[in-house]
C-alpha positions as CSV (number, residue, x, y, z in Angstrom):
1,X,100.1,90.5,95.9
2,X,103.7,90.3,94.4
3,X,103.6,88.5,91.4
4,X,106.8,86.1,91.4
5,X,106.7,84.1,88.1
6,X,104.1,82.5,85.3
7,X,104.2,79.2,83.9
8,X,102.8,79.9,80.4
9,X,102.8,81.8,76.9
10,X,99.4,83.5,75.5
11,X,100.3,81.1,72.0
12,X,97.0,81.3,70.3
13,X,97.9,84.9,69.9
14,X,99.3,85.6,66.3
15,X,102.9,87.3,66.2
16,X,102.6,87.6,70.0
17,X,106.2,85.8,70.5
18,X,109.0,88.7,70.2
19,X,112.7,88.7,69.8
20,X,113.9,92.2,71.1
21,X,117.2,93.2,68.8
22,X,119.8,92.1,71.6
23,X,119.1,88.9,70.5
24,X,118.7,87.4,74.4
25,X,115.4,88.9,75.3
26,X,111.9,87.2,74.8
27,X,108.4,88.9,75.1
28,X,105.0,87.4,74.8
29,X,101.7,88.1,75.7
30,X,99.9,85.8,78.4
31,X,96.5,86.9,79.5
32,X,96.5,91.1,80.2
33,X,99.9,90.8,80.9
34,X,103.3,91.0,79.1
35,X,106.3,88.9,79.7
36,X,109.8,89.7,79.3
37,X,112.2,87.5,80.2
38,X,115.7,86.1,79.2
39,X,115.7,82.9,76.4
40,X,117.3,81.0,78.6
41,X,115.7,81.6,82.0
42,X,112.1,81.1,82.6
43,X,112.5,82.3,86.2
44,X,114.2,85.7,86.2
45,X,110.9,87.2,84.3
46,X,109.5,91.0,84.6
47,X,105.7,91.6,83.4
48,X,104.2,94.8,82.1
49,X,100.8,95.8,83.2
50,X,98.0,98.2,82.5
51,X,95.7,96.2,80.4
52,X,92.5,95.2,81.8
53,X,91.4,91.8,79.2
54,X,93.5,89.5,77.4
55,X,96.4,90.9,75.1
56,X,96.1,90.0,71.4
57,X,98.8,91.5,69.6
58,X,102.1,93.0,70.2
59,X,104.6,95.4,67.6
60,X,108.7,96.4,69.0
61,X,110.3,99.1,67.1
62,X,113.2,98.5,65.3
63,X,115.6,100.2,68.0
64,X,114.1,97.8,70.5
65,X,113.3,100.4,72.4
66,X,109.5,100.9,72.2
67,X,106.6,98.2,72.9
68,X,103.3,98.5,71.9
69,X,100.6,96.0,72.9
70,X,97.0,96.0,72.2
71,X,93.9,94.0,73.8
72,X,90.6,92.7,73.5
73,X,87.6,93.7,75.6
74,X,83.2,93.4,75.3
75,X,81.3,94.4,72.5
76,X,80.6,98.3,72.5
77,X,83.5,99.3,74.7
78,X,87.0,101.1,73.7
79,X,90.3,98.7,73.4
80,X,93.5,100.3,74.4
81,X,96.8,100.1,72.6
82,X,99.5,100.5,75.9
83,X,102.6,102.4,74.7
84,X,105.9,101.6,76.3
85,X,109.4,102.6,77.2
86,X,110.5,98.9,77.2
87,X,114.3,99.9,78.9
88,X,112.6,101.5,82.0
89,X,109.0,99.4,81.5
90,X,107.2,102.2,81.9
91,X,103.9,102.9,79.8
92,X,104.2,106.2,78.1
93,X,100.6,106.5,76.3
94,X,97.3,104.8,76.6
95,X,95.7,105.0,73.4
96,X,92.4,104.7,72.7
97,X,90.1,105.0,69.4
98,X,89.2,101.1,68.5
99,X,86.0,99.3,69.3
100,X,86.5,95.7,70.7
101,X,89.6,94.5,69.7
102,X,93.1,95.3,68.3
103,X,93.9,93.1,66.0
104,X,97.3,94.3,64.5
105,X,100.6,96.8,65.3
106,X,103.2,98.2,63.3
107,X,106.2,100.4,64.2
108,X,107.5,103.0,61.3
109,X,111.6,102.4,60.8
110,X,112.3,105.9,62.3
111,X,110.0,104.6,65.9
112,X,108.0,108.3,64.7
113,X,104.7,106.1,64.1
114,X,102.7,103.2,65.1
115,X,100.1,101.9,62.9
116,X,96.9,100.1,64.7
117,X,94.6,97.7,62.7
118,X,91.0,97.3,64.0
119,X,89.7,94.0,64.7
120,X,86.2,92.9,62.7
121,X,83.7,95.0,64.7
122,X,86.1,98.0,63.9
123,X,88.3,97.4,60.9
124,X,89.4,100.7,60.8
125,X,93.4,101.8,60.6
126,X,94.7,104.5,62.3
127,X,98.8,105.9,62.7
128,X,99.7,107.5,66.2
129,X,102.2,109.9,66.7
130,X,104.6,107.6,69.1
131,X,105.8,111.0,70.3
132,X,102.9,112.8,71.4
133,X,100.3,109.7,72.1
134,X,98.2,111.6,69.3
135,X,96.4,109.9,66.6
136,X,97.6,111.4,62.9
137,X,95.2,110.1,60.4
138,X,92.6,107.2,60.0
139,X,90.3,105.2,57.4
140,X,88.0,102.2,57.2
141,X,90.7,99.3,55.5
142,X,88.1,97.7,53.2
143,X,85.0,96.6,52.9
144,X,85.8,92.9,54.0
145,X,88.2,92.7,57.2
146,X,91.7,93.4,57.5
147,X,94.0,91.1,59.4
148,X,97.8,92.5,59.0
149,X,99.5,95.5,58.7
150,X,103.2,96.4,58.0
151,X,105.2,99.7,57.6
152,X,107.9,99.4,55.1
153,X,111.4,98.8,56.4
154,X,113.0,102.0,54.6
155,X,110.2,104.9,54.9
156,X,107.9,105.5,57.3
157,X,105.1,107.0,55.0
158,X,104.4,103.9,53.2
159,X,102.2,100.7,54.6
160,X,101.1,97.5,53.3
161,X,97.7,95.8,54.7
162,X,96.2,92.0,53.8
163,X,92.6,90.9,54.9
164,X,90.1,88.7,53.3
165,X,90.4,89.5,49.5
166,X,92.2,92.2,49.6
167,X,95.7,93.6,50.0
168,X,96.7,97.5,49.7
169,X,99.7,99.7,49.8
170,X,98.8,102.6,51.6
171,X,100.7,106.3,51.2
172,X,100.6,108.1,54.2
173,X,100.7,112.0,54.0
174,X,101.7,113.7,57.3
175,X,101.7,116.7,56.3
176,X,97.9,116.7,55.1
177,X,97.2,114.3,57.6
178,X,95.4,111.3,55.4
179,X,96.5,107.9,54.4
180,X,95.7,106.8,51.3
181,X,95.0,102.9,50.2
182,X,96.1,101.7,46.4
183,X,95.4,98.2,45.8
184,X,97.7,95.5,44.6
185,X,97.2,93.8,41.2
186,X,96.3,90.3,41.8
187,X,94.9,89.2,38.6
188,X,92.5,86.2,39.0
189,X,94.3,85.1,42.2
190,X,91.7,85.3,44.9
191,X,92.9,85.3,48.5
192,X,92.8,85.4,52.2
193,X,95.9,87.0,53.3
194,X,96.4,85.9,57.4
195,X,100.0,87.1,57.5
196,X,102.2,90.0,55.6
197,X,106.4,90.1,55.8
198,X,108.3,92.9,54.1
199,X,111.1,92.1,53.2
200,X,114.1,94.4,54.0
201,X,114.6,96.8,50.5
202,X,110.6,97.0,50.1
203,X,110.9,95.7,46.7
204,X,108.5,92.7,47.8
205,X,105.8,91.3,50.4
206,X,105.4,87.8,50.9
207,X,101.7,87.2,52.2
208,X,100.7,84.3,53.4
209,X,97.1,82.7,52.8
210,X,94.6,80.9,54.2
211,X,94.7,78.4,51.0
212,X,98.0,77.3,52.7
213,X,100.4,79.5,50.0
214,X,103.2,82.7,50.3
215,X,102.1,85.6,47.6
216,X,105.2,87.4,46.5
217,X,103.6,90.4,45.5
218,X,106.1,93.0,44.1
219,X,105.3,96.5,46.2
220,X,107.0,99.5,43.8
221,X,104.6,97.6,41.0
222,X,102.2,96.3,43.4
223,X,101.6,93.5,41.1
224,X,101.6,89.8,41.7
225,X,104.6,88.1,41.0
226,X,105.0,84.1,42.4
227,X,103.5,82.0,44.7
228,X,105.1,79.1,46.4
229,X,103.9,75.7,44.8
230,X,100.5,74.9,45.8
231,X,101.0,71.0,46.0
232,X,103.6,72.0,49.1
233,X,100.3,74.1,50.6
234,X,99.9,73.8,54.8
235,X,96.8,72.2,55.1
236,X,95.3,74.5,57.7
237,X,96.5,77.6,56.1
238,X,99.8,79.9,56.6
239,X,99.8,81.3,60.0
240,X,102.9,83.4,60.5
241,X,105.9,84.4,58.2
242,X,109.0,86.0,58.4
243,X,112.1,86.9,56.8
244,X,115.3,85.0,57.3
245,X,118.9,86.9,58.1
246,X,119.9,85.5,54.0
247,X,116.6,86.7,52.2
248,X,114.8,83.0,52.9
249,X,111.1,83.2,53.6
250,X,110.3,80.9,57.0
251,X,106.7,80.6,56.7
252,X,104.4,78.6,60.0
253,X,101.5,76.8,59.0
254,X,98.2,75.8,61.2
255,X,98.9,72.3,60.9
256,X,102.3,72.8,62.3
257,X,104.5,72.7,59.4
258,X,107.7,75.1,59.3
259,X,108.8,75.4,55.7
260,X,112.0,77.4,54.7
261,X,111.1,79.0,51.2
262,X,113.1,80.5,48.5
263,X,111.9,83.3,46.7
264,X,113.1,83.6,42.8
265,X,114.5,87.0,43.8
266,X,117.2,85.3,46.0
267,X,119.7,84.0,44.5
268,X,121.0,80.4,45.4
269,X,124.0,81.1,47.0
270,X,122.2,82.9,49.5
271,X,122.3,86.4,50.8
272,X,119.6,88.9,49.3
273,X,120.9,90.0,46.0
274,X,118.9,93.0,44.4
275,X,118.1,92.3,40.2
276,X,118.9,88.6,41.1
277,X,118.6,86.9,38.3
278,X,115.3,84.7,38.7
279,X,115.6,80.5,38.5
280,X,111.9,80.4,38.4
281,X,108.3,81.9,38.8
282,X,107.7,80.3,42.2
283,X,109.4,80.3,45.6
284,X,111.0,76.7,46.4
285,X,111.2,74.7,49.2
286,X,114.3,74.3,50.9
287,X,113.7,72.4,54.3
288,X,110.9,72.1,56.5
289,X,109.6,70.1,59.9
290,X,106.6,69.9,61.6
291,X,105.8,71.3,65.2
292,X,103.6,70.5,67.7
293,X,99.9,72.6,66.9
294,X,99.7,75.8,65.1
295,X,102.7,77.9,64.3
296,X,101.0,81.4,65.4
297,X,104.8,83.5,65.9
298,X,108.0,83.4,64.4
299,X,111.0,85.9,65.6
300,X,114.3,86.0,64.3
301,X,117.1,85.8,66.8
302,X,120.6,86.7,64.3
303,X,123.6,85.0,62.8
304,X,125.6,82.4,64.5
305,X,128.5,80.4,63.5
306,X,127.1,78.2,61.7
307,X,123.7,79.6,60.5
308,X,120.9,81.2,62.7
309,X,118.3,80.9,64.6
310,X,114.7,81.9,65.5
311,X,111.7,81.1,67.9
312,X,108.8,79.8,66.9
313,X,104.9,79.7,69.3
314,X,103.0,77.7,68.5
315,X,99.3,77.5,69.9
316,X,99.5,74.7,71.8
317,X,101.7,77.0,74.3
318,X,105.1,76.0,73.4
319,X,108.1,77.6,72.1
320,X,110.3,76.2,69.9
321,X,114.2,77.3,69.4
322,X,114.9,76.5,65.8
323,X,118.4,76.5,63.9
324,X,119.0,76.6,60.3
325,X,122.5,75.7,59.4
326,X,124.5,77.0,56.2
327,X,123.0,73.9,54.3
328,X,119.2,74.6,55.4
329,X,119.1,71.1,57.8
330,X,116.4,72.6,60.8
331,X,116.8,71.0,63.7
332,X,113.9,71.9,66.9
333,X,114.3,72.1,70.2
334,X,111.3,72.9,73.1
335,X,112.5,75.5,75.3
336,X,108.8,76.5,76.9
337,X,105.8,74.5,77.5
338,X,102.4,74.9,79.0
339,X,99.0,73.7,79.0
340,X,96.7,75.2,76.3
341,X,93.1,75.2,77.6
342,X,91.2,75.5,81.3
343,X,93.4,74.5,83.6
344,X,91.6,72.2,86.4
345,X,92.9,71.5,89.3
346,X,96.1,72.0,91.0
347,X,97.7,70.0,94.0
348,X,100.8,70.1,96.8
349,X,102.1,67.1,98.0
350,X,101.9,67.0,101.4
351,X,104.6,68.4,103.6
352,X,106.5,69.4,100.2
353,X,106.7,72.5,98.7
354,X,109.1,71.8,95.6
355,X,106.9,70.5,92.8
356,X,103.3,70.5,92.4
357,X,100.7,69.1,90.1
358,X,98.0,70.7,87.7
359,X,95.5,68.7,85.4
360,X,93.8,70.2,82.0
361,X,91.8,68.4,78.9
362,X,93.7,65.6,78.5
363,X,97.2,65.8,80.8
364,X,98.1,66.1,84.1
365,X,101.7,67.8,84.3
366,X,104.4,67.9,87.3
367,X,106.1,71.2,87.5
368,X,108.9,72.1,89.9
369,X,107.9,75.5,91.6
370,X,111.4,76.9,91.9
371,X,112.2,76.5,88.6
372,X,109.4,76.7,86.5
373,X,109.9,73.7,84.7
374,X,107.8,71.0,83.4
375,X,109.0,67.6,85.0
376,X,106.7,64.7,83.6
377,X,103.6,65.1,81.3
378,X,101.1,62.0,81.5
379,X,98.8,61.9,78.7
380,X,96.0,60.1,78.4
381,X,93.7,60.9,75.1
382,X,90.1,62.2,73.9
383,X,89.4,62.5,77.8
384,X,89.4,65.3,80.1
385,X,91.1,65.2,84.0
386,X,89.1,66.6,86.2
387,X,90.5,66.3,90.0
388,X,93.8,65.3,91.2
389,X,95.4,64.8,94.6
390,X,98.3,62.8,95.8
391,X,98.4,60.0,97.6
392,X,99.7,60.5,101.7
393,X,103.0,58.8,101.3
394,X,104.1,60.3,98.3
395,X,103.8,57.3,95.9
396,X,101.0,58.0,94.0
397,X,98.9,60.7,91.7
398,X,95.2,60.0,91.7
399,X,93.1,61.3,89.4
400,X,89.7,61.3,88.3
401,X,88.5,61.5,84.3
402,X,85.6,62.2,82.6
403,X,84.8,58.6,81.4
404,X,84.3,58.0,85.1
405,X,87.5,56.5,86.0
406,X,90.1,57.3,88.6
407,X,93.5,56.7,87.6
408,X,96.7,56.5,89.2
409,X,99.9,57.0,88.4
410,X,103.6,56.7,89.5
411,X,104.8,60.7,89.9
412,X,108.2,59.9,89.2
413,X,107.8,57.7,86.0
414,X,104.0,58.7,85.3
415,X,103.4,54.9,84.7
416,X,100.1,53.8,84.7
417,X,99.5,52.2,88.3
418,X,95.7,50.8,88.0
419,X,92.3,52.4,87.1
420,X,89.2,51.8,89.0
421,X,86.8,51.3,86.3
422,X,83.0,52.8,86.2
423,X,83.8,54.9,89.2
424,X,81.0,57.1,88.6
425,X,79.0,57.2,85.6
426,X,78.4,61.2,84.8
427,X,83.2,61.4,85.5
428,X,84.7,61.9,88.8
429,X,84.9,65.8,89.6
430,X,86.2,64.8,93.3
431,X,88.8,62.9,94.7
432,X,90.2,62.5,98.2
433,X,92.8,60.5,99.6
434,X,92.8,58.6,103.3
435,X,96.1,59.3,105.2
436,X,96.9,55.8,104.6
437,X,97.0,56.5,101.5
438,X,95.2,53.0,101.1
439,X,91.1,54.4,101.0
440,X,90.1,56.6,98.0
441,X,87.1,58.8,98.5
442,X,85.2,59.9,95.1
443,X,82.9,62.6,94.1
444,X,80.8,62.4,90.5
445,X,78.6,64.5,88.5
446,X,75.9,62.7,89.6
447,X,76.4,63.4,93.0
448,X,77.4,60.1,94.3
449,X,80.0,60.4,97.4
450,X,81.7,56.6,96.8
451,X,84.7,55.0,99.5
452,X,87.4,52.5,97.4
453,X,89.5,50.1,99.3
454,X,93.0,50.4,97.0
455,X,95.0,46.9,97.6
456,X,98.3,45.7,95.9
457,X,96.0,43.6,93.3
458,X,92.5,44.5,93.8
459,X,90.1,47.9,94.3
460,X,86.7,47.3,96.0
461,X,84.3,50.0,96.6
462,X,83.8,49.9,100.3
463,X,79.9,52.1,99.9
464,X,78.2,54.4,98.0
465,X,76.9,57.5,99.4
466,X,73.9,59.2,97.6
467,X,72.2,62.6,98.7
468,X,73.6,64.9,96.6
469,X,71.7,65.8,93.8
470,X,74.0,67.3,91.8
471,X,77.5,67.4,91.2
472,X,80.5,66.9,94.1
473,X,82.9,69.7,92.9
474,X,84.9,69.2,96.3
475,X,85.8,66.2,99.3
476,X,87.9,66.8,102.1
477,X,88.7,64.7,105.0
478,X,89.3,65.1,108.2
479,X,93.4,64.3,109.5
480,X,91.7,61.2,111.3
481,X,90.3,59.9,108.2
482,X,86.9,59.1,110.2
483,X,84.7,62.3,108.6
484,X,85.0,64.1,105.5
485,X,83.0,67.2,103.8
486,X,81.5,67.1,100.3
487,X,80.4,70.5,98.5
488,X,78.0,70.5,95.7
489,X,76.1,72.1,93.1
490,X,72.7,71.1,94.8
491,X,73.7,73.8,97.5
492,X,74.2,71.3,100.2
493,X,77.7,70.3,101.6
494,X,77.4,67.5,103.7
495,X,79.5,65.7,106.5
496,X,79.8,62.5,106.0
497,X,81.2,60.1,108.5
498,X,83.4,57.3,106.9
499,X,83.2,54.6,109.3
500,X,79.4,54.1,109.4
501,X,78.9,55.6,105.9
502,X,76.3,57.7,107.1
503,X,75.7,61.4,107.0
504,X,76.5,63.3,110.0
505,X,75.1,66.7,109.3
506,X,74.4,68.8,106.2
507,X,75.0,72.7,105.3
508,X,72.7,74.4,102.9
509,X,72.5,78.1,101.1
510,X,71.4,79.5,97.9
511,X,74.3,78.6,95.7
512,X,76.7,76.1,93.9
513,X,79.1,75.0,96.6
514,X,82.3,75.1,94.6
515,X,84.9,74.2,97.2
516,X,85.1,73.1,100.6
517,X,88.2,73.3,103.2
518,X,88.8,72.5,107.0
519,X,90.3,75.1,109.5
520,X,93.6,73.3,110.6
521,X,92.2,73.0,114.0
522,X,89.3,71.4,112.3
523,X,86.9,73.1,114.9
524,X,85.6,75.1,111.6
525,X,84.6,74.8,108.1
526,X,85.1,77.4,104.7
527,X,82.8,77.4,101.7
528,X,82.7,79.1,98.9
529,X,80.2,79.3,95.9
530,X,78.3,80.9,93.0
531,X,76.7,83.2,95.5
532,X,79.6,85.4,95.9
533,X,79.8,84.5,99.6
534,X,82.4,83.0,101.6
535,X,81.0,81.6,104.4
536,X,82.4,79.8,108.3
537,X,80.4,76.6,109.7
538,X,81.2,75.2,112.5
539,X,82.6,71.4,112.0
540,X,80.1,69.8,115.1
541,X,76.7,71.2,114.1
542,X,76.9,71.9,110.5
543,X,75.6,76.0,111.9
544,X,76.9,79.2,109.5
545,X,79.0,81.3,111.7
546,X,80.1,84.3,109.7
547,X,79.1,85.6,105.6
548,X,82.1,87.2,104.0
549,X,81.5,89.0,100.5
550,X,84.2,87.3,98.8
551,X,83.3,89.0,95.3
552,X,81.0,92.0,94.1
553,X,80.7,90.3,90.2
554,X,81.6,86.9,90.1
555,X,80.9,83.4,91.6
556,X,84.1,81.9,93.8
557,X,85.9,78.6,92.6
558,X,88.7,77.6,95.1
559,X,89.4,78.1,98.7
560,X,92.4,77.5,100.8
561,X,93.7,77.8,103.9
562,X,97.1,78.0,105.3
563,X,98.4,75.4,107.8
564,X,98.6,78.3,110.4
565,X,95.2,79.0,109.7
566,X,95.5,82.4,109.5
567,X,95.2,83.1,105.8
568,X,92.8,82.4,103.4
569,X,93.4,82.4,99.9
570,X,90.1,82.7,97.4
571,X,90.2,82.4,93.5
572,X,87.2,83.5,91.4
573,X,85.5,84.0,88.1
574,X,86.6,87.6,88.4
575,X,89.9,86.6,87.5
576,X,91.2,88.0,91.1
577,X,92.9,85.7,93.7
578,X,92.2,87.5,97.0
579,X,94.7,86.8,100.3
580,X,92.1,87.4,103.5
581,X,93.0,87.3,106.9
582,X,90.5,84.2,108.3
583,X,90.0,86.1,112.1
584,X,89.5,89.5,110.7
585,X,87.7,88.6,107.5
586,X,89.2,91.3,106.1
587,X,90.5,91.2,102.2
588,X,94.5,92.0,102.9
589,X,96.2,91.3,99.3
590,X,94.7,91.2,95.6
591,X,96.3,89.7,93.0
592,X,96.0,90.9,89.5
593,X,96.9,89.0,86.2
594,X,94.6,86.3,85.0
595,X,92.8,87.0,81.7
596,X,89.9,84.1,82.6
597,X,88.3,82.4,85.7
598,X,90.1,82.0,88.4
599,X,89.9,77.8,88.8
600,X,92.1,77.0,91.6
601,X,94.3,78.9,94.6
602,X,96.7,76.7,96.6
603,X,98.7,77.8,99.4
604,X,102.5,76.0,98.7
605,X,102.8,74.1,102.2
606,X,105.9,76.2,103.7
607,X,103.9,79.2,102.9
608,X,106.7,81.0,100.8
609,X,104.1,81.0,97.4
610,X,100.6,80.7,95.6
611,X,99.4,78.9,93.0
612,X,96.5,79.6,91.0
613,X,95.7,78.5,87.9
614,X,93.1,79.4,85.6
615,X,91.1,79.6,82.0
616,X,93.6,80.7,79.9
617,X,96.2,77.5,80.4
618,X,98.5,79.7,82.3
619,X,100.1,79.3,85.8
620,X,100.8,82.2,88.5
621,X,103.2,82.0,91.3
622,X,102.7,84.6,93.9
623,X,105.0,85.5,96.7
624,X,103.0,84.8,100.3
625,X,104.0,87.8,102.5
626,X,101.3,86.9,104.6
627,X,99.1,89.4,106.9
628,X,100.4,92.9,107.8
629,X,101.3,93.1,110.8
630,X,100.6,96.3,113.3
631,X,103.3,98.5,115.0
């Protein structure tokens, strides 16, 4: 399937948030894909592919015109470093020497080399001839791990590397094909250098540490030489650092904090002045604020006319446009959000196609689908949202929490509208919605199926269903609000019907019945489970008409069908959403570009997109073509 756009930004990813030299281009990583898109326009976005886990680190070459990205995969396999021509987005080498993970890149200032840091399983560094896809030389970092790397900004034979206790300057010899490691004097300073920046002469690196300080170290001496004042140290270390355009150090901090440093080798009026004359032994603070989560990226964008700017990641999935005036005030300003853990659940309102609804941990957010834009974000804390659905009319978002309340709330102004208390003692992982919009059916982990009358001052439970033994993971009703369907992890999906409150018929197989949907024509029934299968009842007798093989690896989430009822749309654990055509059975369309489990597909109700969410926080939007059609 064509992928149209993604709602997200891979932020726990450290310097995964580039700035390419034009000054109007973005890149990030978000699951095994990499996004490039305008600063100011989520939508118009164009995605690199090739790698086949999650992307943890990314390196552009000074001229802008190389990309290199590297990823994670399982224990004893190869990870790849992709090498790219970034103005055609095409992948010129696939490189492959490192066990696990990469964990750092690093382009020479010529674009001749690329230097490739192991992650702990490998801790090894190796330079690649960017030319020929060839590896040059390699050696072990150090005994401890290595977490950065850096080519100096005037040669490209010269490297600097940072890792628990130790930090090196390394001399690379082409011609004899080693590299050679010298280490920097550090006296009785003891470290854990997260983060390196070079600044633009090579005369010094500022590292920054897991104690929450920036090492100026001076690299023609390699000796130690200030430290910014350790009563201004972040409290969850320093997580990303960069240069500024006039020779400031902007360093990130896990606890959020952005600090704007000055080094003693700049002098006060500003631009980088070489033999400077030095006001003091340690770098000061200029200005600083505080961000939302860990600062994990920072990239430069240039000079303005009145100071410059950069973007900031942080790894709560947002990205921050901050400007620095000529008189260091910061001001912040969120330009990309998106959730930051397992996304849940996802949800159309009926008969409308132009905003939809996704829950995680502790928020449920509305997003308009054209745009790609957060709308409202409705908080609620320490608890996690489980199901959502709206409400038949429009009016309301219903939702169901782990503390075992369902909650609704107003989806224009995300005001609290009532909560039905006690719900279900073990949290609400179903919820359903009468077309009345005034009857609330509830699943819970304990396998309850429970019916709520919803009035203007009251809520009543109406009856309590109980022959699950196990959790309700999905309810659907009927369009006559008279029967609905329950799956759960007992391997039983029942039929309940809702005006006797009694069972009708049941469905049982060897698995955990994730999902649960109805044909339009409601003559039929599609489940989906941990058995891999996808399997077609028939909605009178409760018998299994037909066993699809809906995945060869993984157990199946989510299940949709289109309001033809010719397509249905699977998400699994494989990380694949699969477009099948429901006669045929036949898989038509895969889609390929989650990094996690695949927790929910939705079909958008005018059948122009899909929706599927998943593990890593992010949010796809593929275009529906729907089935091929014959001559």
């Amino acid at each position: 399937m064509g992928l149209d756009s993604v709602v997200g930004f891979g932020g726990q990813e450290g310097g995964g948030l580039l700035v390419h030299p034009d000054g109007r281009t973005i890149l990030y990583p978000l699951g095994c894909n990499v996004v490039i898109r305008p600063k100011d326009d989520m939508k118009s976005q164009e995605f690199l592919k090739g790698h086949s886990d999650r992307v943890t680190c990314l390196a552009l070459s000074k001229s802008g015109n190389l990309l290199a990205s590297g990823q994670i995969t399982y224990m004893g396999f190869t990870a790849d470093v992709i090498l790219w021509d970034f103005p055609n987005r095409q992948m010129l080498h696939r490189l492959s020497l490192h066990k696990v993970k990469v964990q750092a890149l690093s382009f020479s200032c010529d674009d001749r080399y690329l230097a490739s840091l192991g992650g702990v399983d490998d801790n090894s560094l190796v330079v690649w001839d960017v030319q020929e896809g060839e590896p040059v030389c390699g050696s072990p970092t150090d005994n401890d791990h290595t977490t950065a790397v850096k080519f100096f900004n005037t040669t490209s034979y010269k490297l600097v590397t940072g890792g628990n206790y130790n930090l090196n300057v390394w001399d690379f010899d082409h011609h004899n094909r080693k590299i050679r490691p010298q280490a920097i004097h550090m006296g009785q300073l003891r470290r854990v250098f997260n983060v390196i920046a070079v600044d633009d002469l090579d005369e010094y690196a500022y590292c920054g540490t897991a104690s929450g300080d920036v090492v100026q170290v001076s690299l023609p001496q390699k000796l130690f030489k200030a430290s910014s004042p350790f009563s201004n140290a972040m409290s969850q270390g320093v997580t990303a650092t960069c240069i500024a355009p006039d020779g400031m150090v902007i360093t990130g901090g896990g606890d959020g904090s952005l600090v704007n440093l000055r080094p003693p080798a700049v002098d006060a009026a500003g631009p980088y002045k070489t033999g400077a004359s030095k006001k003091s032994s340690s770098c000061k603070v200029i200005s600083q604020t505080k961000l939302r989560g860990s600062i994990t990226s920072i990239g430069i964008e240039g000079w303005g006319k009145d100071g410059y700017s950069f973007v900031c990641g942080t790894s709560m999935c947002e990205i921050w446009l901050v400007s620095v005036t000529r008189d260091q005030f910061v001001s912040a300003e969120l330009i990309q959000s998106c959730h930051s853990c397992k996304i849940n659940d996802i949800v159309f309102p009926k008969y409308y196609s132009e905003v939809f609804a996704t829950c995680s941990m502790t928020d449920i957010r509305i997003w308009h689908l054209q745009q790609c834009r957060e709308m409202l974000r409705i908080q609620v804390p320490n608890v996690e949202c489980n199901c959502i659905t709206f409400t038949e009319d429009g009016k309301g978002i219903l939702s169901g929490w782990s503390d075992g309340k369902i909650r609704a709330f107003g989806p224009q102004s995300g005001k609290l509208m009532y909560v039905i208390h006690d719900a279900h003692h073990q949290g609400v992982t179903a919820i359903a919605s009468t077309s009345t919009s005034d009857v609330v059916v509830s699943g819970g982990g304990e396998g309850s199926v429970r019916v709520w009358k919803v009035g203007p001052e009251s809520r009543v439970m109406l009856a309590s269903m109980k022959e699950h033994k196990s959790a309700v993971n999905c309810i659907k009703l009927r369009k006559n609000d008279e029967e609905c369907a329950s799956a759960s992890s007992d391997g039983s999906c029942i039929m309940w019907d809702l005006k006797r409150y009694k069972r009708i018929s049941a469905m049982f197989a060897s698995t955990f019945f994730k999902s649960v949907a109805y044909h339009p024509d409601e003559s039929q029934l599609v489940t989906l489970g941990t058995d891999r299968k996808i399997s077609y009842w028939d909605a009178y007798d409760g018998q299994e008409i037909r066993v699809l093989d809906g995945s060869d690896t993984d157990a199946l989430n989510s299940v949709d069908i289109s309001q033809d009822g010719q397509v249905v749309v699977s998400g699994a654990a494989d990380k694949l959403v699969k477009l099948w055509g429901y006669d045929e059975g036949h898989c038509y369309m895969v889609g390929k570009g989650h990094s996690g489990s695949v927790s929910c597909a939705k079909i958008s109700p005018n059948m122009e997109k899909i929706v599927s969410v998943g593990a890593e926080g992010a949010i796809f939007i593929w275009d529906y073509e729907g089935l091929p059609r014959g001559d």
